[in-house]
VMD Tcl script that builds the backbone (N, CA, C; Angstrom):
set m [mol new atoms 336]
animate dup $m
set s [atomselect $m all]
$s set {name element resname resid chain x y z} {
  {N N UNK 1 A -42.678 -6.625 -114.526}
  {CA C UNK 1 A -42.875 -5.275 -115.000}
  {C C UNK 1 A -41.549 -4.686 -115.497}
  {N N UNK 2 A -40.271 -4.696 -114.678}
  {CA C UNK 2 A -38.961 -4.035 -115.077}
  {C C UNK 2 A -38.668 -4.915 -116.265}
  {N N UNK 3 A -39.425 -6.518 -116.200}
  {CA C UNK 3 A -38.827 -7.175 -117.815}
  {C C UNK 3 A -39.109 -6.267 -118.790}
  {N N UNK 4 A -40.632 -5.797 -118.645}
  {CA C UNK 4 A -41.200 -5.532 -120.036}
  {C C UNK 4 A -40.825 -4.210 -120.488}
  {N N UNK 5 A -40.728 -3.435 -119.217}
  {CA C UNK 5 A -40.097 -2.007 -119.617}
  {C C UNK 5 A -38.503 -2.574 -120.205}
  {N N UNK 6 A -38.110 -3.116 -119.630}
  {CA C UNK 6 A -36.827 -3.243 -120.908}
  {C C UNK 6 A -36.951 -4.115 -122.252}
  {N N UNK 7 A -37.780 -4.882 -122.229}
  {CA C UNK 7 A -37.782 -5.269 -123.545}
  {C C UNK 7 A -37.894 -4.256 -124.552}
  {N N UNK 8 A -39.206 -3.441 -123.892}
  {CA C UNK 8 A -40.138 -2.648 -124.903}
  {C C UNK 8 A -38.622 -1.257 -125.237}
  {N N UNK 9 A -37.508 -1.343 -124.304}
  {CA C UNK 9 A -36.649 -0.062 -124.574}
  {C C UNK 9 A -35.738 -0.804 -125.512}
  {N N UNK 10 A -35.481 -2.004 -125.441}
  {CA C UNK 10 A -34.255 -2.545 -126.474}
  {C C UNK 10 A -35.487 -2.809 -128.107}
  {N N UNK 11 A -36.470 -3.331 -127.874}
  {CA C UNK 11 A -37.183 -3.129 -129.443}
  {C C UNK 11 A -37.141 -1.692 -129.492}
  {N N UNK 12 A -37.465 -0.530 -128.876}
  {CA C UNK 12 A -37.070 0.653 -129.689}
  {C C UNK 12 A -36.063 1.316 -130.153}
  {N N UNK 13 A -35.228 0.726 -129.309}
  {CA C UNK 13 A -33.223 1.700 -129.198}
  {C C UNK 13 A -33.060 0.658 -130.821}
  {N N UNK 14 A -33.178 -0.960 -130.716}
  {CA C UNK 14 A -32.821 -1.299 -132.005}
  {C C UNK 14 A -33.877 -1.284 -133.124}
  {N N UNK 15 A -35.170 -0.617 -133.386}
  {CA C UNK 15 A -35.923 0.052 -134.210}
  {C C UNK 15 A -35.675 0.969 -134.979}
  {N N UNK 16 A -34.858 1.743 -134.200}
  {CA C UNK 16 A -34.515 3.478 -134.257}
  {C C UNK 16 A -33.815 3.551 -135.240}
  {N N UNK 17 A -32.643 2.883 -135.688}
  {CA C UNK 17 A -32.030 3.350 -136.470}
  {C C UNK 17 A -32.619 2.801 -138.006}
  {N N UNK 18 A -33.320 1.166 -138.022}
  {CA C UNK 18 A -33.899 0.959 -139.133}
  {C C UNK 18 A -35.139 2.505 -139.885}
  {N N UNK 19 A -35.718 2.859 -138.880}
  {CA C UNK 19 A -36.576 4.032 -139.519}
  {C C UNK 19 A -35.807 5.302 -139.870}
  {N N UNK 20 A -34.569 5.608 -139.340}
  {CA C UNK 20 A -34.014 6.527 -140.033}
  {C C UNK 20 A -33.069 6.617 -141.072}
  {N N UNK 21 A -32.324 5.126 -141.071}
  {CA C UNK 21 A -31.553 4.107 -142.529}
  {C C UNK 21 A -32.811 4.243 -143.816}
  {N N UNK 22 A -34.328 4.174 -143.306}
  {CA C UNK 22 A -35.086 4.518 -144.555}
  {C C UNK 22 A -35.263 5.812 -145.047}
  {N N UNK 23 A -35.231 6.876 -144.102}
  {CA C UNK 23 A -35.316 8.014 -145.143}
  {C C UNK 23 A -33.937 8.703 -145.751}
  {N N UNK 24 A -33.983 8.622 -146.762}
  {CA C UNK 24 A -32.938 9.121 -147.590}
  {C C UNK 24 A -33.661 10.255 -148.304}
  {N N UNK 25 A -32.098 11.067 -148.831}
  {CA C UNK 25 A -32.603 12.353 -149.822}
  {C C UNK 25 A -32.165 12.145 -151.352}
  {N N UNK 26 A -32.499 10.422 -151.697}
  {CA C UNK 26 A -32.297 9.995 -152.898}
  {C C UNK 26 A -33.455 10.144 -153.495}
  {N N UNK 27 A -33.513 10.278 -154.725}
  {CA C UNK 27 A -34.569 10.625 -155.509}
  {C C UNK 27 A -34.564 9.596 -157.035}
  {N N UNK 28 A -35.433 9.364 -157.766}
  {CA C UNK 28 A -35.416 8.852 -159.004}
  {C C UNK 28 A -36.344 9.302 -160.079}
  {N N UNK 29 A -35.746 8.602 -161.618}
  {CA C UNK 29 A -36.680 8.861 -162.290}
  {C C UNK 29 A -36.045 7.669 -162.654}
  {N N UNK 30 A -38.390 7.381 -163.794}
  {CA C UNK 30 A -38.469 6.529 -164.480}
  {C C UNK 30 A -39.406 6.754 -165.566}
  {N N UNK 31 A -39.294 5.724 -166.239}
  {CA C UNK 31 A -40.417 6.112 -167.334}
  {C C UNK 31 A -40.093 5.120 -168.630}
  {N N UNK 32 A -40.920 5.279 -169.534}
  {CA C UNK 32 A -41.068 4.522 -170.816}
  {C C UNK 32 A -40.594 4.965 -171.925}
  {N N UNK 33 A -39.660 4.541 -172.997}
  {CA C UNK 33 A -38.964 4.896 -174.090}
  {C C UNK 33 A -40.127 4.249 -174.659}
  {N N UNK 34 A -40.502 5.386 -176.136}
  {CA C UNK 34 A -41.467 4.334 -177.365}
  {C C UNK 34 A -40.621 4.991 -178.480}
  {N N UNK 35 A -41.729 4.509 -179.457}
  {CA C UNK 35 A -41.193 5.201 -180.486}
  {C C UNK 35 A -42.548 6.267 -180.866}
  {N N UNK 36 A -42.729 6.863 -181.682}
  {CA C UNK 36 A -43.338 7.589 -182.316}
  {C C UNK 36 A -44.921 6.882 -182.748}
  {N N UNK 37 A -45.205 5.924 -183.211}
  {CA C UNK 37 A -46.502 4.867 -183.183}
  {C C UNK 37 A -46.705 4.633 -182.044}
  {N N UNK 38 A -45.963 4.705 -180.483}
  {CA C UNK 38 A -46.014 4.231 -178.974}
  {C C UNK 38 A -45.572 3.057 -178.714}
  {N N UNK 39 A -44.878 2.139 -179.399}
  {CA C UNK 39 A -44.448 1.033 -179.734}
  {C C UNK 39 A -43.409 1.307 -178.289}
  {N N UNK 40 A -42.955 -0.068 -177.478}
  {CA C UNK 40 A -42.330 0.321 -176.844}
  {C C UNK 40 A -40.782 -0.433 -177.601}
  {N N UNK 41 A -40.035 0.237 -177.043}
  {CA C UNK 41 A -38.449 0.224 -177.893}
  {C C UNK 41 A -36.987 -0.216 -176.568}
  {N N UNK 42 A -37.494 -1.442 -176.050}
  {CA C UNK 42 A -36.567 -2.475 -175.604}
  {C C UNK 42 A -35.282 -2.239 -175.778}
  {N N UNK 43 A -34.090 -2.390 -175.059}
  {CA C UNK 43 A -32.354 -2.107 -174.997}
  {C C UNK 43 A -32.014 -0.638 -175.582}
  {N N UNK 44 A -32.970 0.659 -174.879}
  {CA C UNK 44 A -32.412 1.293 -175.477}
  {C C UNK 44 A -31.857 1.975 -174.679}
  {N N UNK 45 A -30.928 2.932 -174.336}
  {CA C UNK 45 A -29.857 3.398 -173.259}
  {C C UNK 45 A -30.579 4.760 -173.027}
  {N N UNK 46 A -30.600 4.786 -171.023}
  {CA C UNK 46 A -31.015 5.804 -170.845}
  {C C UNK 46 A -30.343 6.381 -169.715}
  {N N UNK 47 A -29.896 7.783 -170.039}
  {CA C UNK 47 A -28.734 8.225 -168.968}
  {C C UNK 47 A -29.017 9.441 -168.235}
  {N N UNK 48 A -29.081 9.434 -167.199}
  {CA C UNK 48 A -28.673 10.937 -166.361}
  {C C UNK 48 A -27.650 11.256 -166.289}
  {N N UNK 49 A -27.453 12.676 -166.302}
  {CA C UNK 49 A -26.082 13.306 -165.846}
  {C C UNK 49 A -26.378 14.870 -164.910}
  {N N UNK 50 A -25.925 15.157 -163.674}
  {CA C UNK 50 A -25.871 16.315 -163.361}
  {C C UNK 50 A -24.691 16.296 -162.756}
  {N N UNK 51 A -23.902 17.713 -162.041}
  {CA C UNK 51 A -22.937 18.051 -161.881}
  {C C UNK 51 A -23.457 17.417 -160.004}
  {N N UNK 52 A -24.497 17.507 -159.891}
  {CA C UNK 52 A -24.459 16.023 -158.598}
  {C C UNK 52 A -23.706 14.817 -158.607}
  {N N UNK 53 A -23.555 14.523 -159.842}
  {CA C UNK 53 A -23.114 13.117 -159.856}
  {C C UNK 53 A -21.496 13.116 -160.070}
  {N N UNK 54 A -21.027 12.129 -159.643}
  {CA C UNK 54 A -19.405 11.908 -160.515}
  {C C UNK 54 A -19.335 11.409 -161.319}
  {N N UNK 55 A -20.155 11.131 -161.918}
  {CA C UNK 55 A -19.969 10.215 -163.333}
  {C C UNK 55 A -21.376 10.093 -164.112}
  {N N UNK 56 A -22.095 10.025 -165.097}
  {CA C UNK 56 A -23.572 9.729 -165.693}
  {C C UNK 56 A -23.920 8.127 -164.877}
  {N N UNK 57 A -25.284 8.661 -165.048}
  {CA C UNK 57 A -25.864 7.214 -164.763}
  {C C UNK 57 A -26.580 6.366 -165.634}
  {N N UNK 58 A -26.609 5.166 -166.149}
  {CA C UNK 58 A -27.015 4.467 -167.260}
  {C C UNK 58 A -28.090 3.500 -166.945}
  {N N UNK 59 A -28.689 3.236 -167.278}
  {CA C UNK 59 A -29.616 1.956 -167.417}
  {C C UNK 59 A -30.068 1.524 -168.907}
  {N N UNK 60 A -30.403 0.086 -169.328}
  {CA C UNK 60 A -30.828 0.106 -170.621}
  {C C UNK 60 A -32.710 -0.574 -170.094}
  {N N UNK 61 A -32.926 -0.072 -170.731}
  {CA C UNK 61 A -34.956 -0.584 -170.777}
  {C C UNK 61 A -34.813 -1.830 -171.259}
  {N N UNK 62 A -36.087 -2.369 -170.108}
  {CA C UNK 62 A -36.455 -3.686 -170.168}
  {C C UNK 62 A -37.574 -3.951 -171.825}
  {N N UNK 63 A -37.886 -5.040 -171.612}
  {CA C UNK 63 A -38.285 -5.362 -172.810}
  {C C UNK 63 A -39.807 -4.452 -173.692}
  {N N UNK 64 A -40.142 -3.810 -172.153}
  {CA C UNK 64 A -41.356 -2.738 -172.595}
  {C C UNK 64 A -41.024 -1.524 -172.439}
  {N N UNK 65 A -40.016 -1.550 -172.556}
  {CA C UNK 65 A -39.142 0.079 -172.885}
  {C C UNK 65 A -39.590 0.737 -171.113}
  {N N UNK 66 A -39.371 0.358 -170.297}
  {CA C UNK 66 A -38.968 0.734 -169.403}
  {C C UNK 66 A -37.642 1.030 -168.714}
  {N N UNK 67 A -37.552 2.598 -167.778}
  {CA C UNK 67 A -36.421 2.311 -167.396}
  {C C UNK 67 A -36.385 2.762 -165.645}
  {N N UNK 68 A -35.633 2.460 -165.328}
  {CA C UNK 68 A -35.430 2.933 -163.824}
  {C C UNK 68 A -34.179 3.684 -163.134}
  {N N UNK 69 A -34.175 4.977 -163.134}
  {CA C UNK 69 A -32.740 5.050 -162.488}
  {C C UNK 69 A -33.284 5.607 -160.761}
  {N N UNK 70 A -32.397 5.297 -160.034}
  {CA C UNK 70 A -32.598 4.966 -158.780}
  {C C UNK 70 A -31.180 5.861 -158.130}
  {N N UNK 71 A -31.606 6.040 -156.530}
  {CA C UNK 71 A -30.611 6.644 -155.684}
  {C C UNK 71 A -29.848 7.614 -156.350}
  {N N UNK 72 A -30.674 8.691 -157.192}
  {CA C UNK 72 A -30.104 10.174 -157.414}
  {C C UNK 72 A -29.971 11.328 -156.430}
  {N N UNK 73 A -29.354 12.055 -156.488}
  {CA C UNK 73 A -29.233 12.839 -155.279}
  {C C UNK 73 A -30.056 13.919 -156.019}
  {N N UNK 74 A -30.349 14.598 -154.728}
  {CA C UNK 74 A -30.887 16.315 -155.200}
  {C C UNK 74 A -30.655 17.056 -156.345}
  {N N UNK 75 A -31.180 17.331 -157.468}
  {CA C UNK 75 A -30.229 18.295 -158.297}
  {C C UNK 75 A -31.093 18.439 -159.706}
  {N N UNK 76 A -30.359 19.237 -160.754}
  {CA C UNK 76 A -30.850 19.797 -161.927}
  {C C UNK 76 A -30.328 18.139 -162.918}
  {N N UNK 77 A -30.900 17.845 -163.443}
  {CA C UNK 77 A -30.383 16.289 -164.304}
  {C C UNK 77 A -30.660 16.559 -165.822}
  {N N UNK 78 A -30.211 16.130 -166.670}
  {CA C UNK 78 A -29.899 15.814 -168.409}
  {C C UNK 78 A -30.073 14.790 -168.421}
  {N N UNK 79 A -31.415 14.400 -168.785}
  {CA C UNK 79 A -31.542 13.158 -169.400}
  {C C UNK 79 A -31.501 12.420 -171.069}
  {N N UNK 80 A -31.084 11.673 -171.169}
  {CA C UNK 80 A -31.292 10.878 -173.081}
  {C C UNK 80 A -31.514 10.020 -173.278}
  {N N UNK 81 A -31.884 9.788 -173.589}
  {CA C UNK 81 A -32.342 8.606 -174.513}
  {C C UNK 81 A -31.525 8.143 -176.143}
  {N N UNK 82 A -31.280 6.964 -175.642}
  {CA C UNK 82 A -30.519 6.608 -177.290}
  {C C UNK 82 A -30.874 5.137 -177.529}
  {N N UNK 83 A -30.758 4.919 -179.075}
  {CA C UNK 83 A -31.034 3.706 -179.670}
  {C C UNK 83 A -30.702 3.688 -180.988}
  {N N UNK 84 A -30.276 2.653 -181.081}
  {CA C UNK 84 A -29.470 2.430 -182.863}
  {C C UNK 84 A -30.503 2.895 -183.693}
  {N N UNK 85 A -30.230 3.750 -184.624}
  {CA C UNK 85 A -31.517 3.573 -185.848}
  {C C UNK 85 A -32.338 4.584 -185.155}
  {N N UNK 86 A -32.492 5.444 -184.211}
  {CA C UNK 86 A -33.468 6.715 -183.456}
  {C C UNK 86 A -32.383 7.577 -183.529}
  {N N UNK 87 A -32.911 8.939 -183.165}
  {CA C UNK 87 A -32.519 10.426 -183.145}
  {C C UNK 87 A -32.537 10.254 -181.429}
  {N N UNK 88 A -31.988 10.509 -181.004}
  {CA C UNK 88 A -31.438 10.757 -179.760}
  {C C UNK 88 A -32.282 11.866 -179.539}
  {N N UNK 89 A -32.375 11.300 -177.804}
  {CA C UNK 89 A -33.676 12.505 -177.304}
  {C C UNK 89 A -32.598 13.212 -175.609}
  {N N UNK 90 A -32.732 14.171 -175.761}
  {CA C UNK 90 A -32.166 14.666 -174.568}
  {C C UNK 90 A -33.682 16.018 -173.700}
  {N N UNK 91 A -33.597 15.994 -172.637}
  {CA C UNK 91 A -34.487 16.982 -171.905}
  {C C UNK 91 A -33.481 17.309 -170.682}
  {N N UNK 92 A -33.415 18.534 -170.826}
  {CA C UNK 92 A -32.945 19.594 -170.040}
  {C C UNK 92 A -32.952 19.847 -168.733}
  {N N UNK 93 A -32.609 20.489 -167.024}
  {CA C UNK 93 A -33.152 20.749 -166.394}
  {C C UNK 93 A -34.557 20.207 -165.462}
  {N N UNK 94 A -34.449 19.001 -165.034}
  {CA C UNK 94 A -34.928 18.162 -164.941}
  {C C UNK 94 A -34.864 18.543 -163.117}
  {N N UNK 95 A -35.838 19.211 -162.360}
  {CA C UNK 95 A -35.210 18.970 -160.806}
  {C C UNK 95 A -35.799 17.989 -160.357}
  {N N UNK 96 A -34.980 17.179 -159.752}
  {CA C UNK 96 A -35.399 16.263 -158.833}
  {C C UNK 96 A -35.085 16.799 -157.466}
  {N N UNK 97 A -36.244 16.486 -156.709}
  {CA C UNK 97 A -36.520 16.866 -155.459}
  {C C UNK 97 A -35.786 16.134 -154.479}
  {N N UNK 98 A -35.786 16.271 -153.165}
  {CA C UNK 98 A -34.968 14.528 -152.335}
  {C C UNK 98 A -36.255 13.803 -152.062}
  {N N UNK 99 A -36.193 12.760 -151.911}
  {CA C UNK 99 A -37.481 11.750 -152.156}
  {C C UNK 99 A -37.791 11.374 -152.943}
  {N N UNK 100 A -37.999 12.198 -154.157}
  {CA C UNK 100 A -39.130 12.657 -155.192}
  {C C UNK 100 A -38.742 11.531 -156.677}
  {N N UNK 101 A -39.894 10.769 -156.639}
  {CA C UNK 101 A -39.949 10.054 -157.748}
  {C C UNK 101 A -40.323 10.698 -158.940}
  {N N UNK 102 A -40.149 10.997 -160.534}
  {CA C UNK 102 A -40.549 11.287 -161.640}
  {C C UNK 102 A -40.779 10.567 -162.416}
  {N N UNK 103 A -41.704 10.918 -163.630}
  {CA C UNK 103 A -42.064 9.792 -164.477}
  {C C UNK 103 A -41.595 10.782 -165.585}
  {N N UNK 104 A -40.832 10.258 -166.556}
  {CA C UNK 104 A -40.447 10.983 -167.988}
  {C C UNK 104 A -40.310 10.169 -168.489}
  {N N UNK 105 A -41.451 10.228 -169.684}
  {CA C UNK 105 A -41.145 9.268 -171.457}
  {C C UNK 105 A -40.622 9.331 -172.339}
  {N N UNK 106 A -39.914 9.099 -172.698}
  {CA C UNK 106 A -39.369 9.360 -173.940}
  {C C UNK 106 A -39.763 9.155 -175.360}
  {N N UNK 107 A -40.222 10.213 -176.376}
  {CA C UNK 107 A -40.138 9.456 -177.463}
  {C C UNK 107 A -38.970 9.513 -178.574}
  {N N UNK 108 A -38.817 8.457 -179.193}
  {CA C UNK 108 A -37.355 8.632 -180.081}
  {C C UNK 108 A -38.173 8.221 -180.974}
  {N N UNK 109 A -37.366 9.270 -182.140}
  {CA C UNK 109 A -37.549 9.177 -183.825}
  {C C UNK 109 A -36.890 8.933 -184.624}
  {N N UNK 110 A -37.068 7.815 -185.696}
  {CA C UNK 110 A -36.088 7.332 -186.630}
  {C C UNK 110 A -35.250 8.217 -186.921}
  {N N UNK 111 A -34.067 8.050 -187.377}
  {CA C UNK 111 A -33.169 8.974 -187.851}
  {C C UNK 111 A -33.050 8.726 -188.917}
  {N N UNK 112 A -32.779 9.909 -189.515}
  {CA C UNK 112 A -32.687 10.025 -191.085}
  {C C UNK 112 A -31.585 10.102 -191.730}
}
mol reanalyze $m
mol bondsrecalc $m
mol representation Tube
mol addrep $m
């Protein structure tokens, strides 16, 4: 009996900290770059920036114009979108929540 009561206290004491190492107050967004037909538009650069961050954050989209940015902190974000040969897309004021996943698409238009 005193085994099992200590087993059952060392699986929880070393449990404990894995369930609280998972919640974080990181947040992300993701979403799909196309073009204007919905075509999706592969290597094209997509960046956050808020005064959260020390520096922008970048990712380029996978081959179906996906992108992922990951482990953002709390805050107001500027996002863009760019690609050779498109008009650059920027959206404003963007809150991300802590947790809180978003989905934002982008569409980019040839440039003229």
């Amino acid at each position: 009996m005193k085994r099992a009561l200590v087993a059952v206290c060392v699986v929880f004491v070393l449990a404990s900290p894995l369930g609280v190492a998972a919640q974080t107050g990181q947040g992300s967004l993701r979403g799909y770059v196309r073009d204007a037909q919905g075509g999706a538009l592969p290597g094209g650069r997509v960046t956050a920036n808020s005064t959260e961050l020390l520096r922008p954050v970048s990712v380029i989209t996978n081959e179906e114009g996906y992108y992922r940015l990951i482990n953002l902190p709390p805050g107001a974000y500027t996002l863009t979108g760019e690609l050779t040969g498109f008009s650059k897309f920027t959206r404003e004021n963007i809150l991300l929540r802590a947790g809180a996943t978003f989905a934002v698409d982008i569409e980019l238009s040839l440039a003229t």
